[in-house]
Each structure stands twice: as structure tokens, then as C-alpha cells.
BAMI-844683 format. One record per atom (N, C-alpha, C): atom name; x, z, y; residue in one letter. Coordinates in Angstrom, 1 decimal. Layout:
BEGIN
<r><site>CA</site><xx>X</xx><zz>Z</zz><yy>Y</yy><code>A</code></r>
...
END
This chain:
BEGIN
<r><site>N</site><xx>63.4</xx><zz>140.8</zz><yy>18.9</yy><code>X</code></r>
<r><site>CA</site><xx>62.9</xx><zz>139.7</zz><yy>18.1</yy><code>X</code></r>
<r><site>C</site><xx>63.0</xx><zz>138.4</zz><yy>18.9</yy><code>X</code></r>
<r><site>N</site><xx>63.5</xx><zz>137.1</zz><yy>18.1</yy><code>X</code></r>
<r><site>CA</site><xx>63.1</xx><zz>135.7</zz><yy>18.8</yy><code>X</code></r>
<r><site>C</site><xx>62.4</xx><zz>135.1</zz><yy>18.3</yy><code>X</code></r>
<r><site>N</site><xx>62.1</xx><zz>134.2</zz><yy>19.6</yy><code>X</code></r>
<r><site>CA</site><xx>60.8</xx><zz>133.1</zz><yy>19.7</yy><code>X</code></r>
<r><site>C</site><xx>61.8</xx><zz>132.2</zz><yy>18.5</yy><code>X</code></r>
<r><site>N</site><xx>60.6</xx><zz>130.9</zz><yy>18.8</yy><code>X</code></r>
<r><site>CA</site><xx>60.6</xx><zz>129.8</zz><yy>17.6</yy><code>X</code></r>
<r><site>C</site><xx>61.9</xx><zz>129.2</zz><yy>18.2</yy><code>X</code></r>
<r><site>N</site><xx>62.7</xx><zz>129.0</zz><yy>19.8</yy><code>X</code></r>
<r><site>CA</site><xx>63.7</xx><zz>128.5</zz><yy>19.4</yy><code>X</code></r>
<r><site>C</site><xx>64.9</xx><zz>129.5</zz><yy>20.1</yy><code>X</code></r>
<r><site>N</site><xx>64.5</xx><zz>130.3</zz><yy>19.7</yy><code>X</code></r>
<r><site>CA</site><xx>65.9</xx><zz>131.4</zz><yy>19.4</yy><code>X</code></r>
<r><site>C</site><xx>65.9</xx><zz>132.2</zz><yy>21.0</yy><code>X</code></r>
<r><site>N</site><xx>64.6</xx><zz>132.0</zz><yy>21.9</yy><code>X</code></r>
<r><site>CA</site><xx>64.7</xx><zz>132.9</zz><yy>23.3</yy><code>X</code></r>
<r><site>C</site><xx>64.2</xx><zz>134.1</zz><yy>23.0</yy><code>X</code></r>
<r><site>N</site><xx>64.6</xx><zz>135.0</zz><yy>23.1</yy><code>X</code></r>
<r><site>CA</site><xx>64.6</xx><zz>136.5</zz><yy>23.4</yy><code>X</code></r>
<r><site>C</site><xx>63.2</xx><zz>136.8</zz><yy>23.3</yy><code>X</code></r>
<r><site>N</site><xx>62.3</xx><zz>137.7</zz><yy>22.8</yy><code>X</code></r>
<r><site>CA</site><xx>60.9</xx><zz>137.8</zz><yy>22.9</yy><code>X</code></r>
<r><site>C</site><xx>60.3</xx><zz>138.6</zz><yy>23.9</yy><code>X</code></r>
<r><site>N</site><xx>60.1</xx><zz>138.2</zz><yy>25.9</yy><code>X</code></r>
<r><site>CA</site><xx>59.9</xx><zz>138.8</zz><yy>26.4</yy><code>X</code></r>
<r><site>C</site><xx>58.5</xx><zz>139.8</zz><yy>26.2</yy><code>X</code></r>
<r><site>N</site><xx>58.8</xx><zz>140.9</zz><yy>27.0</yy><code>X</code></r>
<r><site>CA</site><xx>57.2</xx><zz>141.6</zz><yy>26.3</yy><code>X</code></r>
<r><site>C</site><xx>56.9</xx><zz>141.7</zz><yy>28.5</yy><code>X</code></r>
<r><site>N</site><xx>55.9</xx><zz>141.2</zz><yy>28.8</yy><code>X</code></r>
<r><site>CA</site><xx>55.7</xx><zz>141.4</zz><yy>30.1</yy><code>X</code></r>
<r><site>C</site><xx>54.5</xx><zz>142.5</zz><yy>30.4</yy><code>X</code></r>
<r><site>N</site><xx>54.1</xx><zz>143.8</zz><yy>29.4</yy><code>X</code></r>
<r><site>CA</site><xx>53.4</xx><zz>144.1</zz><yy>30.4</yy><code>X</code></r>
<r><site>C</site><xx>53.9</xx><zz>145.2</zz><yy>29.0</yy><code>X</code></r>
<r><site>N</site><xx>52.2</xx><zz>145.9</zz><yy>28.5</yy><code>X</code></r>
<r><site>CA</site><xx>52.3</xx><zz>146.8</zz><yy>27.9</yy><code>X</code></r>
<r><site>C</site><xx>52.5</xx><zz>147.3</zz><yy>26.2</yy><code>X</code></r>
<r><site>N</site><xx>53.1</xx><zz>147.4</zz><yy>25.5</yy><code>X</code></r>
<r><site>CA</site><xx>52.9</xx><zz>147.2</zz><yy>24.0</yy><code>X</code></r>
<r><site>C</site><xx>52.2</xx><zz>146.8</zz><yy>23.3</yy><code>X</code></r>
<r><site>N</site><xx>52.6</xx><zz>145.9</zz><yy>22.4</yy><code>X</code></r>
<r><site>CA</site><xx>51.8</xx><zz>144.8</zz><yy>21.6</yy><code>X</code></r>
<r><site>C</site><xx>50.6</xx><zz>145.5</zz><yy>20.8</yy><code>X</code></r>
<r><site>N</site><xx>50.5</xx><zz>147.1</zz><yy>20.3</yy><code>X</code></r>
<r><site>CA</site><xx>49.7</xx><zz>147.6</zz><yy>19.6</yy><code>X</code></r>
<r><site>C</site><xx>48.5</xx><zz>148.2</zz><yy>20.7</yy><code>X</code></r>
<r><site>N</site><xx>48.9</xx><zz>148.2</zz><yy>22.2</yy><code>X</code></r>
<r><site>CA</site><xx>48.3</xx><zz>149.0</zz><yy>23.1</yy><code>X</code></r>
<r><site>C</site><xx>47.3</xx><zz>147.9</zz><yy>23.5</yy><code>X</code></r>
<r><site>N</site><xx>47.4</xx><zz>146.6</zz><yy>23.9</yy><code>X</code></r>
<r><site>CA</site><xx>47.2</xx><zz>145.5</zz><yy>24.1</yy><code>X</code></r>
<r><site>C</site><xx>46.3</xx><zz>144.8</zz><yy>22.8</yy><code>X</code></r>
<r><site>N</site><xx>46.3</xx><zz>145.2</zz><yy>21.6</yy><code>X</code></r>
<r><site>CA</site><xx>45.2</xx><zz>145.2</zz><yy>20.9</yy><code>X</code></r>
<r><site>C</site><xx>44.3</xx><zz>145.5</zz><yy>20.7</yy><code>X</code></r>
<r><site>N</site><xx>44.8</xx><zz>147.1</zz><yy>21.3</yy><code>X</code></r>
<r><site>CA</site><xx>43.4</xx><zz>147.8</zz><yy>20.9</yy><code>X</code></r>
<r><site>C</site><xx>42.5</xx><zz>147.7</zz><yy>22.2</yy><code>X</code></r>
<r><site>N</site><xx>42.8</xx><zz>146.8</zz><yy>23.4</yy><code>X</code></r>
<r><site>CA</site><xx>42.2</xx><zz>146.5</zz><yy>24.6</yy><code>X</code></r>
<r><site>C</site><xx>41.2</xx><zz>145.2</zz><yy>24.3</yy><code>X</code></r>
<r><site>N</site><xx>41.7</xx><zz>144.5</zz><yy>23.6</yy><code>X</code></r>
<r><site>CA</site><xx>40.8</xx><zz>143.9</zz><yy>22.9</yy><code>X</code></r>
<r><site>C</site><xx>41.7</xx><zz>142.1</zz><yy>23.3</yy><code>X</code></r>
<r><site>N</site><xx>42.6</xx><zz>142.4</zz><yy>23.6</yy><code>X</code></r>
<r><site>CA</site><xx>43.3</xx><zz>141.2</zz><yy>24.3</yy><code>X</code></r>
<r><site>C</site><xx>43.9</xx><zz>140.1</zz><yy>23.0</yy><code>X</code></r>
<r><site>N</site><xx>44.8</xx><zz>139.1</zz><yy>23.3</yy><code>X</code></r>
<r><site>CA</site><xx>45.1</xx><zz>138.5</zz><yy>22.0</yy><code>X</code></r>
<r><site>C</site><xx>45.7</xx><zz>139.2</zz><yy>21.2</yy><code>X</code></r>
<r><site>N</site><xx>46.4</xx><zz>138.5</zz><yy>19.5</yy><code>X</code></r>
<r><site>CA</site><xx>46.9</xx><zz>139.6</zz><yy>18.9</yy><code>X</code></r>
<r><site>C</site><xx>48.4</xx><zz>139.2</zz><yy>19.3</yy><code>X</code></r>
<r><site>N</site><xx>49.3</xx><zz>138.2</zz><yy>19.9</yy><code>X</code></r>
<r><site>CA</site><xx>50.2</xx><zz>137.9</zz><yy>20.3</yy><code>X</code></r>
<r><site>C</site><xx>50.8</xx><zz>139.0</zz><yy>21.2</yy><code>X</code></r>
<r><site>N</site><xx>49.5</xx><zz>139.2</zz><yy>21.7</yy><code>X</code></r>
<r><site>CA</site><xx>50.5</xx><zz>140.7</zz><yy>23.0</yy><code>X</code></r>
<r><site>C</site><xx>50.2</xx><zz>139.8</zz><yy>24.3</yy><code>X</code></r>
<r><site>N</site><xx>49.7</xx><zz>139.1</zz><yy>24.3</yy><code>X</code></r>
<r><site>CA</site><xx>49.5</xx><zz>138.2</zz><yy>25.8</yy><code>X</code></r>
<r><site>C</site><xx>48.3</xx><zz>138.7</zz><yy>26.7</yy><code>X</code></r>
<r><site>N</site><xx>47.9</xx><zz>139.4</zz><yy>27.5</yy><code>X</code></r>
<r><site>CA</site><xx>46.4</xx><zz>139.4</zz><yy>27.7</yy><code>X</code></r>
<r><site>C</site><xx>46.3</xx><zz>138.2</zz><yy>29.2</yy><code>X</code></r>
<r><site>N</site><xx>45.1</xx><zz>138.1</zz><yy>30.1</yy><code>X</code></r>
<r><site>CA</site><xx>45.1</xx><zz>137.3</zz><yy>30.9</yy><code>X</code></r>
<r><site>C</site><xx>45.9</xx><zz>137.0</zz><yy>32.2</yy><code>X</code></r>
<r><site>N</site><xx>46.3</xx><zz>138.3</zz><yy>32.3</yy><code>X</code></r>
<r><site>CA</site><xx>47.3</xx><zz>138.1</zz><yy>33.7</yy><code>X</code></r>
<r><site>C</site><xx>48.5</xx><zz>137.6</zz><yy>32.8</yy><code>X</code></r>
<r><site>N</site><xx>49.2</xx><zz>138.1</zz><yy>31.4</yy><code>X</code></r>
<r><site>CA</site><xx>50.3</xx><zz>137.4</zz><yy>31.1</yy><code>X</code></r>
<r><site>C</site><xx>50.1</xx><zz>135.5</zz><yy>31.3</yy><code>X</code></r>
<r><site>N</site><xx>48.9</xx><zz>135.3</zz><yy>31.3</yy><code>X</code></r>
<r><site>CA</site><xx>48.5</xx><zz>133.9</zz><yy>30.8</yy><code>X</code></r>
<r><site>C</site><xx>48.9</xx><zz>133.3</zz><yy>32.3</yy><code>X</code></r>
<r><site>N</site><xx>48.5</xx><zz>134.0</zz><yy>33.1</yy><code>X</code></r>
<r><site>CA</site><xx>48.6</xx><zz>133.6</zz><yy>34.5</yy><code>X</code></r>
<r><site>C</site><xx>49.5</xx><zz>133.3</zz><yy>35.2</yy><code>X</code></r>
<r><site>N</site><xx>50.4</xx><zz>134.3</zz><yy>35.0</yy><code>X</code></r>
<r><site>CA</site><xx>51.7</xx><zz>134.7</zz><yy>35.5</yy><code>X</code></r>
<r><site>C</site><xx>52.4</xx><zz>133.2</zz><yy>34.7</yy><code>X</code></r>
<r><site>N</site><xx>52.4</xx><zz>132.9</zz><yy>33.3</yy><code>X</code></r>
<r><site>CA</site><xx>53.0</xx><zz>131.3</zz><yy>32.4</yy><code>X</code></r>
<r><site>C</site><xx>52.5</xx><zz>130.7</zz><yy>33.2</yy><code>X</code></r>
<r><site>N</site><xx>51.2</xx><zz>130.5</zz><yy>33.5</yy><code>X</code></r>
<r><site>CA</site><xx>50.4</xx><zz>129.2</zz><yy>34.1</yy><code>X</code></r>
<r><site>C</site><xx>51.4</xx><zz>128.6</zz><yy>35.4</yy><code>X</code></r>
<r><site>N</site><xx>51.1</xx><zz>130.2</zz><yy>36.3</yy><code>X</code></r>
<r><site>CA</site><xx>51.8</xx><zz>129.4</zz><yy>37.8</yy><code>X</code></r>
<r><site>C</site><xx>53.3</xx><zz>129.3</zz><yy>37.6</yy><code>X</code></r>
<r><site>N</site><xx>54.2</xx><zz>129.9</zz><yy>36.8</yy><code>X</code></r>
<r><site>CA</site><xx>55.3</xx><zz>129.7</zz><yy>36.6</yy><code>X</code></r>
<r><site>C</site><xx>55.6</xx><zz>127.9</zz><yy>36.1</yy><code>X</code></r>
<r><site>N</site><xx>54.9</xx><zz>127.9</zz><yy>35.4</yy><code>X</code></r>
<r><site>CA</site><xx>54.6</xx><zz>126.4</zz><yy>34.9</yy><code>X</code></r>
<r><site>C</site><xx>54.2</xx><zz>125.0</zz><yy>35.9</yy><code>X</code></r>
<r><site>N</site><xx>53.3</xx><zz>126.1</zz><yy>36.3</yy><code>X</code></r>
<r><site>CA</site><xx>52.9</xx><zz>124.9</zz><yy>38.1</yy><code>X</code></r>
<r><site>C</site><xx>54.1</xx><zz>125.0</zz><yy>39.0</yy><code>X</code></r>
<r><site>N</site><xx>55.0</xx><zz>125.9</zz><yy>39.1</yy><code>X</code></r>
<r><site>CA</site><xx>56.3</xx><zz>125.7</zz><yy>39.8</yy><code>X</code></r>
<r><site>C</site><xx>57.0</xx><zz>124.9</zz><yy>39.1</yy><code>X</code></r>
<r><site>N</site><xx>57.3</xx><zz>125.4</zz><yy>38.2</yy><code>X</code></r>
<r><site>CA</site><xx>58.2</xx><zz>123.9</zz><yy>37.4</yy><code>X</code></r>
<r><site>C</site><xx>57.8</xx><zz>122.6</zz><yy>37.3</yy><code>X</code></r>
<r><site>N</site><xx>56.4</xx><zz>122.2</zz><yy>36.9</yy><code>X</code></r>
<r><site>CA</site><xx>56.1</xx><zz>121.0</zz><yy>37.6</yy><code>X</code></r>
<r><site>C</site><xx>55.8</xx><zz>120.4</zz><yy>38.4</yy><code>X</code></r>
<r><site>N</site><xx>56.1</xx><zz>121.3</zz><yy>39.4</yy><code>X</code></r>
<r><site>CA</site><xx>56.3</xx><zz>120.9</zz><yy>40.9</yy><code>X</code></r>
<r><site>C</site><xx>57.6</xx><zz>120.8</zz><yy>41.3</yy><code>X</code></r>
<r><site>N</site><xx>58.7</xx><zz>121.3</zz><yy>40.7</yy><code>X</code></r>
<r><site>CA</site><xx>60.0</xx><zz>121.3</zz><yy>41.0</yy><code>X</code></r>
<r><site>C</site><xx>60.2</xx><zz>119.5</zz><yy>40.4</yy><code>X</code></r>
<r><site>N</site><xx>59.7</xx><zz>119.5</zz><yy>39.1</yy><code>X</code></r>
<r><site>CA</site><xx>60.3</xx><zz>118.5</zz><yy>38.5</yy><code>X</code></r>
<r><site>C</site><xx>59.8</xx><zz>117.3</zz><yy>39.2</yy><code>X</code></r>
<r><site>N</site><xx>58.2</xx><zz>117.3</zz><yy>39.5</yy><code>X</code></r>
<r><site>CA</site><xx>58.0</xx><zz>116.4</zz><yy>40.1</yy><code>X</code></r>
<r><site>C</site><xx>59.0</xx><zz>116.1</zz><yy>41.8</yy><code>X</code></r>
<r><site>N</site><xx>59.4</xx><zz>116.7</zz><yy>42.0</yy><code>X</code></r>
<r><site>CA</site><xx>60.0</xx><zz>116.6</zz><yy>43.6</yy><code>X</code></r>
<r><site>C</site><xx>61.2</xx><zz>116.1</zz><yy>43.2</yy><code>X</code></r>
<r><site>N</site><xx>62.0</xx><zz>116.4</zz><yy>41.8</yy><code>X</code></r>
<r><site>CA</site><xx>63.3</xx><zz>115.9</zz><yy>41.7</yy><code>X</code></r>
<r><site>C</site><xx>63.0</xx><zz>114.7</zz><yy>41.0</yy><code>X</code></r>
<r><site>N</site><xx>61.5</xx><zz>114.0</zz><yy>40.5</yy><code>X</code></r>
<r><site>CA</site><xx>61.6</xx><zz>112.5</zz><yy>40.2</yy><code>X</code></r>
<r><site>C</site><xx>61.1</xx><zz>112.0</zz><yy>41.3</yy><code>X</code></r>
<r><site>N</site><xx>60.4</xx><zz>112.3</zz><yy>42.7</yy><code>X</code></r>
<r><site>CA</site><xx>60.2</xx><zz>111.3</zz><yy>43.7</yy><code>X</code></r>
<r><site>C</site><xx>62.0</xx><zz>111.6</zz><yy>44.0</yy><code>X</code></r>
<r><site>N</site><xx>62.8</xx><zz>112.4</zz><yy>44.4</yy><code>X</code></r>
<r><site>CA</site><xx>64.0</xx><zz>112.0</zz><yy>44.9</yy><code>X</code></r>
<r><site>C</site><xx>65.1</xx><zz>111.1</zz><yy>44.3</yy><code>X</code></r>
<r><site>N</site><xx>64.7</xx><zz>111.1</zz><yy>43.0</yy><code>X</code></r>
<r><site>CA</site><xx>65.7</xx><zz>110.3</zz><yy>41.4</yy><code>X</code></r>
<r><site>C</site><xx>64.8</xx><zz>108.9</zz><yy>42.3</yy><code>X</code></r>
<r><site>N</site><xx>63.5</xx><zz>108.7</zz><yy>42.1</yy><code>X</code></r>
<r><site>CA</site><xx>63.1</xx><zz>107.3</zz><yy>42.7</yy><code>X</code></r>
<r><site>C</site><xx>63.9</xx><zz>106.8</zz><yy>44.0</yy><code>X</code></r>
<r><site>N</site><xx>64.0</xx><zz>107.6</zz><yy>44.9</yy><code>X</code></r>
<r><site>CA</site><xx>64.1</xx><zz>107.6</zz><yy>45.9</yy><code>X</code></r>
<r><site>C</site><xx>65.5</xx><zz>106.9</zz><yy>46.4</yy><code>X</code></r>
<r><site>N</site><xx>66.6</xx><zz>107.7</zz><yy>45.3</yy><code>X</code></r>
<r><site>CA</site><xx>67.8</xx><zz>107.5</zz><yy>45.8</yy><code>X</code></r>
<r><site>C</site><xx>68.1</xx><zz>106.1</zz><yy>44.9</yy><code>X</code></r>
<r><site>N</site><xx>67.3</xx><zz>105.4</zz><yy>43.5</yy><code>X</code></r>
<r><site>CA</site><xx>67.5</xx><zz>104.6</zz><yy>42.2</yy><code>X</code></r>
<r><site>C</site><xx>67.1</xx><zz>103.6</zz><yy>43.5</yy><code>X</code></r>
<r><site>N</site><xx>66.0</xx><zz>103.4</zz><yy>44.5</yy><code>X</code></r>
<r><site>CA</site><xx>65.8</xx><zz>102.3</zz><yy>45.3</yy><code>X</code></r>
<r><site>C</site><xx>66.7</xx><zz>101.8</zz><yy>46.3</yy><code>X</code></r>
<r><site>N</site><xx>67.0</xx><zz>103.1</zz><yy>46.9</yy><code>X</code></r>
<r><site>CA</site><xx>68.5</xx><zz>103.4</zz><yy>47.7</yy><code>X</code></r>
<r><site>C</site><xx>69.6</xx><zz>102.8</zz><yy>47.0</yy><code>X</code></r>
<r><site>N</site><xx>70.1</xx><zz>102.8</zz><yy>45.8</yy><code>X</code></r>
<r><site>CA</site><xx>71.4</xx><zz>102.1</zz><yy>45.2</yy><code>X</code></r>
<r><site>C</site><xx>71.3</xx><zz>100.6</zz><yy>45.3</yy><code>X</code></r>
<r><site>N</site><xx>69.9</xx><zz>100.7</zz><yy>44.3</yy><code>X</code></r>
<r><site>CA</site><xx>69.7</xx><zz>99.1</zz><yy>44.6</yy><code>X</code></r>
<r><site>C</site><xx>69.7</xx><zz>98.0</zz><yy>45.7</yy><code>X</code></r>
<r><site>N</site><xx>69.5</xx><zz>98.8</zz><yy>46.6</yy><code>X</code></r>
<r><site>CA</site><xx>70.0</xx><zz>98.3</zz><yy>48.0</yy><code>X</code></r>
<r><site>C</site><xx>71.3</xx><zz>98.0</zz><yy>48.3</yy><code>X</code></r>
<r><site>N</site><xx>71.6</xx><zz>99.1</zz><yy>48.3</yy><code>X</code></r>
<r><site>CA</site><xx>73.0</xx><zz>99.2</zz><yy>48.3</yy><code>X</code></r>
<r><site>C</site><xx>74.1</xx><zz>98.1</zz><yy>47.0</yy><code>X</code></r>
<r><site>N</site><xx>73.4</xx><zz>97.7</zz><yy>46.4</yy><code>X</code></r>
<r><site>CA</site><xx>73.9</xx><zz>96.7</zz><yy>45.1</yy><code>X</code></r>
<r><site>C</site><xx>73.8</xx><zz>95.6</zz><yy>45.7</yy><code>X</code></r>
<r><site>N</site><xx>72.7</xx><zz>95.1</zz><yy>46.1</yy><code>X</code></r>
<r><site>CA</site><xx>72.4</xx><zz>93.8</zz><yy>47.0</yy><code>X</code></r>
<r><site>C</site><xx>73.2</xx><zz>93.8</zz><yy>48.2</yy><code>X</code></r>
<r><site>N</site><xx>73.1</xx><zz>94.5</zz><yy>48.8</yy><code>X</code></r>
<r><site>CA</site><xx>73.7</xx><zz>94.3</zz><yy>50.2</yy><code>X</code></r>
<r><site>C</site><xx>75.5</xx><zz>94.2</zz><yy>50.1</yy><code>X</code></r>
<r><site>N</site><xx>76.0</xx><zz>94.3</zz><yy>48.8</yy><code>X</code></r>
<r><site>CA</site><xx>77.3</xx><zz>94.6</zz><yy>48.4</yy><code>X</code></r>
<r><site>C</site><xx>77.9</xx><zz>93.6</zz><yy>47.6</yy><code>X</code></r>
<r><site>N</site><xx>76.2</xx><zz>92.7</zz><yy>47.0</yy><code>X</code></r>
<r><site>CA</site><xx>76.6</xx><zz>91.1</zz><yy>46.4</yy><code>X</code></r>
<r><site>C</site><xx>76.5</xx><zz>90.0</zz><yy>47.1</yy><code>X</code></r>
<r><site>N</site><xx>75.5</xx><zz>90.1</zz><yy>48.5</yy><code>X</code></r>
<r><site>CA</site><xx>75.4</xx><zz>89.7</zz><yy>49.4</yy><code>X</code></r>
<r><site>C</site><xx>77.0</xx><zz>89.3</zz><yy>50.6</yy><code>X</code></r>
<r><site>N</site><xx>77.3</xx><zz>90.6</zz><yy>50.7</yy><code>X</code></r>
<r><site>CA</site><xx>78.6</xx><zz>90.4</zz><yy>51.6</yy><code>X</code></r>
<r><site>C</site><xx>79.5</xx><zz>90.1</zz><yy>50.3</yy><code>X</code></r>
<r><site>N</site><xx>79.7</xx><zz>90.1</zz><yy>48.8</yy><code>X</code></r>
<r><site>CA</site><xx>80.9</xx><zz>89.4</zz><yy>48.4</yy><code>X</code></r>
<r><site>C</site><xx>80.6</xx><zz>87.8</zz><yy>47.9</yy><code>X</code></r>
<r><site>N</site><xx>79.3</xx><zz>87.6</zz><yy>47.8</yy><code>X</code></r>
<r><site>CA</site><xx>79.6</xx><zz>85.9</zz><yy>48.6</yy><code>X</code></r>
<r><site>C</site><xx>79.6</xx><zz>85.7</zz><yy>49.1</yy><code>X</code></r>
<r><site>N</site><xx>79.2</xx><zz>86.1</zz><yy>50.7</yy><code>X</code></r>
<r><site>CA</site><xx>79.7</xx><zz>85.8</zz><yy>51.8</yy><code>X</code></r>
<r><site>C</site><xx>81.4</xx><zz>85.9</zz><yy>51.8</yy><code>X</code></r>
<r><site>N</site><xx>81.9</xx><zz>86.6</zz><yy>51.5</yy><code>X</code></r>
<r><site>CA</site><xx>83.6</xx><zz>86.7</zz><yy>51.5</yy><code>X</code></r>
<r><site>C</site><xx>83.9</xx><zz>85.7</zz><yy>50.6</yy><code>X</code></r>
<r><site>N</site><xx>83.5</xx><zz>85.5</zz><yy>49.5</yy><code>X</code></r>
<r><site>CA</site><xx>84.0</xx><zz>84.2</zz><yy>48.6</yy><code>X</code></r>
<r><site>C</site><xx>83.8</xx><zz>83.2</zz><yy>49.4</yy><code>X</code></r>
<r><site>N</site><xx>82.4</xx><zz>82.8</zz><yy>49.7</yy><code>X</code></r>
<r><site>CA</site><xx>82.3</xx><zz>81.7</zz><yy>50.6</yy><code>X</code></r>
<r><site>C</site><xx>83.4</xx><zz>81.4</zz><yy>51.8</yy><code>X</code></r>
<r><site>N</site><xx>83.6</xx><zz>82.3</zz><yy>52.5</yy><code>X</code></r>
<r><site>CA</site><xx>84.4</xx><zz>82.2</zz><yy>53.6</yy><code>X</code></r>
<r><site>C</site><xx>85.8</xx><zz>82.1</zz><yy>52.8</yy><code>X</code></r>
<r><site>N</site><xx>86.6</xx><zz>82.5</zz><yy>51.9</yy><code>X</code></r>
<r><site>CA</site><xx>87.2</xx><zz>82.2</zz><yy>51.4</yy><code>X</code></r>
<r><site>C</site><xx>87.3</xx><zz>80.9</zz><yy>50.6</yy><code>X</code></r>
<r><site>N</site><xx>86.7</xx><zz>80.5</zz><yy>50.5</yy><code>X</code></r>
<r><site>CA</site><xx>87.0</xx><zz>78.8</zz><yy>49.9</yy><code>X</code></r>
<r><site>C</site><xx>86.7</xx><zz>77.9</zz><yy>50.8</yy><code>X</code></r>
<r><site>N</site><xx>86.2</xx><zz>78.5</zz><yy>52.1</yy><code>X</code></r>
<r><site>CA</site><xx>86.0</xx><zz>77.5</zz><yy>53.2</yy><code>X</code></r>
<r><site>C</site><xx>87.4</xx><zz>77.7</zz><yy>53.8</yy><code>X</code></r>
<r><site>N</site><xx>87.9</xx><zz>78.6</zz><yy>53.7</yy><code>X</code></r>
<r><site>CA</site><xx>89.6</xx><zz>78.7</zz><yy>54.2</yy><code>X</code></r>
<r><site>C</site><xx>90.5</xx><zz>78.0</zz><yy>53.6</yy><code>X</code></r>
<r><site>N</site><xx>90.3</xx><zz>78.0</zz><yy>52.4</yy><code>X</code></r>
<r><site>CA</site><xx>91.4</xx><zz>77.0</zz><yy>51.1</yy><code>X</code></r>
<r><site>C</site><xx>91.5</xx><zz>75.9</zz><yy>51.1</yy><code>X</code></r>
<r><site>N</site><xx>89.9</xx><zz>75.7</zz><yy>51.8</yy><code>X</code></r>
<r><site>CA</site><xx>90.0</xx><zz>74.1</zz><yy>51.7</yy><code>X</code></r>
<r><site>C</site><xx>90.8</xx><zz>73.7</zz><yy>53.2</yy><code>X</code></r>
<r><site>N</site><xx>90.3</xx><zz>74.2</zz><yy>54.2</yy><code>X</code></r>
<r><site>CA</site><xx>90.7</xx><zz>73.8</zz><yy>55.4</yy><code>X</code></r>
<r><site>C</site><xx>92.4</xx><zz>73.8</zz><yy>55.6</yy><code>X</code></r>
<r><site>N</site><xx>92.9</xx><zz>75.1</zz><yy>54.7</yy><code>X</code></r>
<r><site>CA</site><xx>94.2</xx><zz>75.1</zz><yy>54.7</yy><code>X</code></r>
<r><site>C</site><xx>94.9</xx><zz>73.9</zz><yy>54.2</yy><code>X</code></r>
<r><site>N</site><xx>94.1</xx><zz>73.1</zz><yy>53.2</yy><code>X</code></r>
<r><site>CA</site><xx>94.4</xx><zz>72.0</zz><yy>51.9</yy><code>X</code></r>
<r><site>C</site><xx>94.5</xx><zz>70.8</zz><yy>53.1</yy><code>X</code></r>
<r><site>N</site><xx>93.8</xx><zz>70.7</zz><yy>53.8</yy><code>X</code></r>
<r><site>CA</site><xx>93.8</xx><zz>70.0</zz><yy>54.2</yy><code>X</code></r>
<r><site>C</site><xx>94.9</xx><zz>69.6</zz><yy>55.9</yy><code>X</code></r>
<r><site>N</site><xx>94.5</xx><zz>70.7</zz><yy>56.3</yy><code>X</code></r>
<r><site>CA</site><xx>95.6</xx><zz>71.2</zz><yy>57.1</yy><code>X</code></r>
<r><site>C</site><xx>97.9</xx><zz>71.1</zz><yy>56.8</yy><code>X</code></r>
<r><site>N</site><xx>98.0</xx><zz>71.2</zz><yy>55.5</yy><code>X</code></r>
<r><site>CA</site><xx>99.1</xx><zz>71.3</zz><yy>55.4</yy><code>X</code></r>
<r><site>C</site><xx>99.6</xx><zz>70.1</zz><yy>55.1</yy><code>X</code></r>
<r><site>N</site><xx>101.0</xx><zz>70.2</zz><yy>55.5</yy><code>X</code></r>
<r><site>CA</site><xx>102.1</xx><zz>68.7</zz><yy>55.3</yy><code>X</code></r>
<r><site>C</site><xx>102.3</xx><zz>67.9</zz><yy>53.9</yy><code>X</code></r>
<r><site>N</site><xx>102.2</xx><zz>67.1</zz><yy>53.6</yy><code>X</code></r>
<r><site>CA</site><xx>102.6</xx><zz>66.5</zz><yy>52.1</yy><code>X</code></r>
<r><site>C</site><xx>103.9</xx><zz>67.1</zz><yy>52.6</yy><code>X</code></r>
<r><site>N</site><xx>104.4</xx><zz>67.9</zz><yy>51.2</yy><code>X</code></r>
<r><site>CA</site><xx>105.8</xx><zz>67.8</zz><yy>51.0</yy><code>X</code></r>
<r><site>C</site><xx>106.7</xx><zz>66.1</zz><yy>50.6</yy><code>X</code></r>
<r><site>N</site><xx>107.9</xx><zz>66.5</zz><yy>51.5</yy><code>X</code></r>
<r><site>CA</site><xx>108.8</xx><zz>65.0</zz><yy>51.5</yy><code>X</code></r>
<r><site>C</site><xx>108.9</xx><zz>64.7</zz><yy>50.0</yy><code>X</code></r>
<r><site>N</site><xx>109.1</xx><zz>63.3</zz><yy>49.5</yy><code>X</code></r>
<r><site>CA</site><xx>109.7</xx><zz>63.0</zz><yy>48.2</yy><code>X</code></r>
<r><site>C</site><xx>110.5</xx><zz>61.9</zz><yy>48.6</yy><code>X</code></r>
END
């Protein structure tokens, strides 16, 4: 049988009619199932959390790297039109 979006309906411990008559929910979940979701859940939002401090991490890192990359291309423009001109000035009228 599947879940609501089409995963496989694990059964983690003992039959859903055995687990009734224990007095547990009527889902088939009793408390260790609940536990076992819980910390599985605390792992995943611990995972996730670790892979958005690193997404932050590396988005500050580029930005850097964006500046430091618009920085040195006006500096090269700059030094490039300080060359053009110097050249302008530097060179012969051609004869007429």
C-alpha cells in the first residue's frame, strides 16, 4: 500500500492489528516508531541546517570574489586609458 504521495507504506515493527490490540495508535505507529521519525528528522535538520551555513558561507565567499574581480577590472581599464592617452600624446603627427 502507498502513502499520500505515492512512498511505499513502511511497517517498522509489528502488524498493524497486533499493535492495536496493544493499545498503541490505530495507524500502526506505537512510541519507539515515533522516536525512531523524530531523531531521523533531527538528523535531517541538522544535515540541512549545516548545508545552509555552508550555501551562506560559500554566497559571501563569491561576493568577494565579485568585488575583488570589479575592483582589478577598473583598475585595468584605468591603466588602460592612462596608456592611450600617454601613447596620444607620445606619437608623431603624421606628414601632410
Amino acid at each position: 500500500m502507498s502513502g499520500p504521495n505515492g512512498e511505499p507504506h513502511l511497517s517498522l515493527g509489528r502488524g498493524e492489528e497486533e499493535e492495536r490490540e496493544d493499545g498503541e495508535d490505530h495507524n500502526g505507529f506505537g512510541e519507539a516508531e515515533y522516536a525512531a521519525i523524530n531523531s531521523m528528522l533531527d538528523q535531517i535538520n541538522s544535515c540541512l541546517d549545516h548545508l545552509e551555513e555552508k550555501n551562506d558561507h560559500l554566497h559571501a565567499r563569491l561576493k568577494e570574489l565579485l568585488e575583488c574581480n570589479r575592483q582589478t577590472r577598473l583598475e585595468l581599464q584605468q591603466l588602460s586609458e592612462g596608456e592611450d592617452g600617454e601613447n596620444d600624446t607620445q606619437r608623431p603627427e603624421p606628414d601632410t
